[in-house]
C-alpha positions in Angstrom: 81.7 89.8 90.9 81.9 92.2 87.8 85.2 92.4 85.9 88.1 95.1 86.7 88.3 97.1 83.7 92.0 97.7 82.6 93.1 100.4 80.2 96.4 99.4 78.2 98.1 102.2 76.3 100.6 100.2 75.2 99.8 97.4 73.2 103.1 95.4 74.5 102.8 96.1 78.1 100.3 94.5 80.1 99.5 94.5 84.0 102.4 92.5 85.1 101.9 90.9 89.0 98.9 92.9 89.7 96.9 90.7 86.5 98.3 87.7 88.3 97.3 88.6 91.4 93.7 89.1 89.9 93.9 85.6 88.4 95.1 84.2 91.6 91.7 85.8 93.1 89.6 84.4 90.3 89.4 88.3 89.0 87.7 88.6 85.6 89.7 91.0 83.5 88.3 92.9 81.1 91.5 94.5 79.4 90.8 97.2 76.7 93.4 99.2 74.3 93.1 102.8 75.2 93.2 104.3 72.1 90.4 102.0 70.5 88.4 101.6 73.4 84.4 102.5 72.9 84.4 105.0 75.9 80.4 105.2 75.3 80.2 101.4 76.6 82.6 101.4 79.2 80.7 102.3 82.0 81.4 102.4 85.7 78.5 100.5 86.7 79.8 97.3 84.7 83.0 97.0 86.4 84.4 96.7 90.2 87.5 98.6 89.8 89.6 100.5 87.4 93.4 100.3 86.5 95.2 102.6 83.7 98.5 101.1 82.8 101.9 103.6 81.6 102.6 104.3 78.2 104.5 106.8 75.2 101.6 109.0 75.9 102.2 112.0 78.3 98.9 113.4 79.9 99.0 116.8 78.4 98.6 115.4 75.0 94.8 115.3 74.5 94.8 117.0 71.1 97.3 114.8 69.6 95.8 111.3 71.6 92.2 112.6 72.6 91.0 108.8 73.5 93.3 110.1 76.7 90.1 112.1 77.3 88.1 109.6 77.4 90.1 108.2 80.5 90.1 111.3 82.0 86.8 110.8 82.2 86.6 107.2 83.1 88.5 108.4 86.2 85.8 110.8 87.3 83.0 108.6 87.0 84.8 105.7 88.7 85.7 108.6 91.7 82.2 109.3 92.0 80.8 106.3 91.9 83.7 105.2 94.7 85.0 102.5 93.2 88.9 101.7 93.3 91.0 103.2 90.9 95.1 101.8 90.2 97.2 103.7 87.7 100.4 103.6 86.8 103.0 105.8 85.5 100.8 107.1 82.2 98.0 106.1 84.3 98.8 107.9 87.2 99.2 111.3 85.9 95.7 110.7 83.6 94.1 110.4 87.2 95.7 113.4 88.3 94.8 115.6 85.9 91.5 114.0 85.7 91.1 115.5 89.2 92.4 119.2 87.9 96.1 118.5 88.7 98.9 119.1 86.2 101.5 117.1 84.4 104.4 118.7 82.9 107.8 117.6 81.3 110.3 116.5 84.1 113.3 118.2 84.3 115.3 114.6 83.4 114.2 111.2 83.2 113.4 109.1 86.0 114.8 105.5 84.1 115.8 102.8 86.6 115.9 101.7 90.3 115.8 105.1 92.7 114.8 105.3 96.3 111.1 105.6 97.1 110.2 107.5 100.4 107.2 107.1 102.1 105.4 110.1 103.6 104.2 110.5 107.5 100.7 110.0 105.4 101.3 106.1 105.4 101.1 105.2 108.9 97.3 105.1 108.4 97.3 104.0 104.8 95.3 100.8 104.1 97.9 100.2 101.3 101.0 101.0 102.8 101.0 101.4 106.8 103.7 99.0 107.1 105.6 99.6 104.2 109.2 100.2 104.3 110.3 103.7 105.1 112.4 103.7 101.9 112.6 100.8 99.3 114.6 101.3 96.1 112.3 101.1 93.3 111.3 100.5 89.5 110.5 103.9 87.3 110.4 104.8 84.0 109.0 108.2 83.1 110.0 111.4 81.9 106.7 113.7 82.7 106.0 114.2 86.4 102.7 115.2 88.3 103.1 118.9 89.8 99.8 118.8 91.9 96.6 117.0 92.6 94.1 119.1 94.5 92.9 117.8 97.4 95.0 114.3 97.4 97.3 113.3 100.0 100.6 113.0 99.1 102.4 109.1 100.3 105.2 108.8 98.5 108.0 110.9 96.8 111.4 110.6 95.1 114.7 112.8 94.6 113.3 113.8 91.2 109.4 113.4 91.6 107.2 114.4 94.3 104.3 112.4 93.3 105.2 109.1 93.1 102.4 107.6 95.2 98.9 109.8 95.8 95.6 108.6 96.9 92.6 111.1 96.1 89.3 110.0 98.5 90.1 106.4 100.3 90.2 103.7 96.6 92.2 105.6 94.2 95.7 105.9 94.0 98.4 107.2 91.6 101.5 105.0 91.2 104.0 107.3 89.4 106.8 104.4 89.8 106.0 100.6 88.5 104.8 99.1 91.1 102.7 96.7 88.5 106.4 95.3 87.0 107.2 91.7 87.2 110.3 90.3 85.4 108.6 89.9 82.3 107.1 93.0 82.3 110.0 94.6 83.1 112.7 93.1 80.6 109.7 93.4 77.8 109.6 97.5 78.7 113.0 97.5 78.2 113.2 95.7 75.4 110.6 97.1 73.4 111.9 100.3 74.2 115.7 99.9 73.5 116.2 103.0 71.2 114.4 105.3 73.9 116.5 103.8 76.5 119.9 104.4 73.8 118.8 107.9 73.7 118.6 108.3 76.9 122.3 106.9 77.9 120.9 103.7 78.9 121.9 100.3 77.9 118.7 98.2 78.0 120.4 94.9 78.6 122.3 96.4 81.5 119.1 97.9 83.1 117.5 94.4 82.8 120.4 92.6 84.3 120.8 95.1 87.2 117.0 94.7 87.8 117.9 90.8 88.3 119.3 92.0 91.9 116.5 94.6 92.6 113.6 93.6 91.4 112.3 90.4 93.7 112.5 92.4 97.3 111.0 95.0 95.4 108.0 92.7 93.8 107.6 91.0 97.2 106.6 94.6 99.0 104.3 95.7 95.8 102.5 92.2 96.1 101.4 92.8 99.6 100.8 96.7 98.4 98.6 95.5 95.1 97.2 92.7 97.0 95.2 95.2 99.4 94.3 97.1 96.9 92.7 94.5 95.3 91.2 94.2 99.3 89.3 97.4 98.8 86.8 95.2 96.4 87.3 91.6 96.5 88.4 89.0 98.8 92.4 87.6 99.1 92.3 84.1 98.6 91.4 81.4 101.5 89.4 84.5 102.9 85.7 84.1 103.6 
């Protein structure tokens, strides 16, 4: 099976439990830095699936990051060529305005564990037609998506409206980090200690509180990630 290409805009943060759910699967990865990647050679055709982690970046930015351009583009070729697409956070909102929605500056930051509601939408999602009406949840943005044309809408928050879209039947937006395992998680808090200061938030205390939260939370995005991951491969001890 050809590899599942995965955009990292931030060289500290990887792909948490989804990239060990990959491995699990026997998954080559082929991970590239988005802002050094050689767009020219990263073509659609090479790779079963596309994922586009978070990062400082905010969408709207192309002037001052243009490589975000360049997954912008990615996105389109992977939607036409109907292969799955995961992004998260950063990645999310690249794919929606890769598919003419905006991004904009939130009107506060969305730091911490806050209730994710699923839409009606879900009942007939592959991903999540059996997931918990409302499961409290990782985030950590400050931009939010304000529309994606043509995309169905299955999750929201207080603050965000888009914090899960799908756009055709394989690609989906994850505004909230659905990708975080603990590591991930303390190392995103961690690395971004001063943000987090800035912002009122201790880091230590977020990672300690997320000692409570985070393994029910893991457990539903493993089953979540895991049929993503369905769309193009098979889940172990499946033939």
């Amino acid at each position: 099976m050809k590899p599942v290409l995965i955009l990292q805009n931030d060289p500290k943060e990887g792909a948490g439990l989804l990239a060990t759910l990959m491995a699990t699967r026997g998954l080559d990865q082929y991970v590239a830095q988005g802002s050094t990647a050689q767009y020219s050679d990263l073509d659609a055709d090479r790779f079963s699936a596309l994922v586009i982690l978070g990062g400082p970046q905010s969408a709207y930015e192309t002037q001052k990051y243009p490589f975000l351009q360049g997954e912008m583009d990615l996105c389109r070729a992977f939607v036409e060529a109907d292969k799955p697409i995961a992004g998260f956070c950063l990645g999310a909102q690249i794919l929606a305005v890769a598919l003419g929605g905006e991004v904009v500056a939130g009107k506060q930051k969305e730091i911490g564990w806050y209730d994710l509601m699923l839409s009606d939408e879900t009942s007939s999602d592959a991903l999540m037609r059996d997931h918990p009406r409302t499961l409290l949840s990782y985030h950590f943005h400050g931009d939010v998506i304000r529309d994606v044309p043509g995309s169905t809408i299955l999750a929201s928050s207080e603050m965000t409206e888009y914090q899960l879209f799908r756009y055709g039947t394989a690609a989906y937006g994850f505004q909230y980090h659905a990708e975080v395992d603990s590591p991930l998680l303390a190392g995103m808090c961690q690395n971004n200690r001063e943000y987090l200061a800035a912002n009122g938030i201790d880091a230590q205390k977020l990672v300690d509180e997320s000692r409570l939260n985070l393994p029910p939370f893991e457990q539903q995005c493993a089953t979540v990630l895991g049929r993503w991951l369905d769309l193009f491969s098979r889940a172990p001890g499946v033939h």
